[in-house]
C-alpha positions in Angstrom: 17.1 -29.6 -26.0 20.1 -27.3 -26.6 22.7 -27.1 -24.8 23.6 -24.5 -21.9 26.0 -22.7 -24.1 23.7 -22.1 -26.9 21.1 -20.9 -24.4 23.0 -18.3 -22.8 24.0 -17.0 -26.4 20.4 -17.0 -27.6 19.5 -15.3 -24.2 22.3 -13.0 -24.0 21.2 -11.5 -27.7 17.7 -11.0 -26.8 18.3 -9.6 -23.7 20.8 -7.1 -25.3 23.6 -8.1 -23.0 26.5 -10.3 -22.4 26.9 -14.1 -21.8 27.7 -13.7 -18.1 24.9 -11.4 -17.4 21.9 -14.0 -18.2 21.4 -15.9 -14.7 19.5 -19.5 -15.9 16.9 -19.3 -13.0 14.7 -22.4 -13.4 13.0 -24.3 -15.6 15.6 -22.7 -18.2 14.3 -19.7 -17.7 17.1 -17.1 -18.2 16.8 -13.6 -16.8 19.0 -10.8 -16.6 21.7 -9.9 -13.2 21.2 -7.0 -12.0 24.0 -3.9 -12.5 26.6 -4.1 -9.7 26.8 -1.0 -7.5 29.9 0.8 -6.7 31.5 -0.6 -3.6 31.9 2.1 -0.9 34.9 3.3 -1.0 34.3 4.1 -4.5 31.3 5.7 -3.8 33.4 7.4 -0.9 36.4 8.3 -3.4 34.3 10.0 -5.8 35.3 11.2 -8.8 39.3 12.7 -8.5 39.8 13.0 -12.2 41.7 15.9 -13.8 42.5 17.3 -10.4 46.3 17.0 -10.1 48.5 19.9 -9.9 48.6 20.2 -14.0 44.9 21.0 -14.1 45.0 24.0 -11.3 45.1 27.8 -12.5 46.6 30.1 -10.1 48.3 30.2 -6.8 47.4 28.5 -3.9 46.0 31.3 -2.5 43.7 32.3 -5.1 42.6 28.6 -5.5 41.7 28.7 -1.6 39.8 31.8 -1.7 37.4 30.6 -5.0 37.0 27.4 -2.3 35.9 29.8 0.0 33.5 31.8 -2.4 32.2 28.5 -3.5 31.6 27.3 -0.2 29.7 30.8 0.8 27.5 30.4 -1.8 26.5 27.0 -1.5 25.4 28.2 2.0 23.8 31.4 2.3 22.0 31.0 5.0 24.6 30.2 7.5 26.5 33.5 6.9 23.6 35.3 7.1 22.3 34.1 9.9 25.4 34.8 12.0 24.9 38.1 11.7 21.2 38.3 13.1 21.2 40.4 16.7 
């Protein structure tokens, strides 16, 4: 029988992945790990590239009032139904 380190190589290639993602199950049976999720504050933080101070165009004003178009948009049918008598 081969050893464990040869295993996990010959698993690793044919499960087109890395040594420390086959999981020897039993009977050396070796199957894949699943993909780790992203913890919650990640998930939470989001994605806050390329939005420093460098990156914005205009003053602050204008940048607040395309915030506020945006915002309209995404939600028509709350200003519209404000306006309903």
């Amino acid at each position: 029988m081969a050893s464990l380190k040869v295993q996990k190589r010959l698993a690793a290639n044919l499960l087109n992945c890395g040594k420390g993602k086959g999981w020897l199950v039993k009977d050396n049976l070796i199957t894949r790990k699943p993909n780790a999720s992203r913890s919650r504050w990640r998930y939470r933080k989001g994605n806050l590239r390329r939005e420093g101070y460098g990156k914005r165009k205009g003053s602050k004003a204008a940048i607040l009032l395309l915030w506020m178009r945006r915002c309209v948009e995404a939600n028509p049918l709350k200003v519209q139904g404000s306006e309903e008598d």
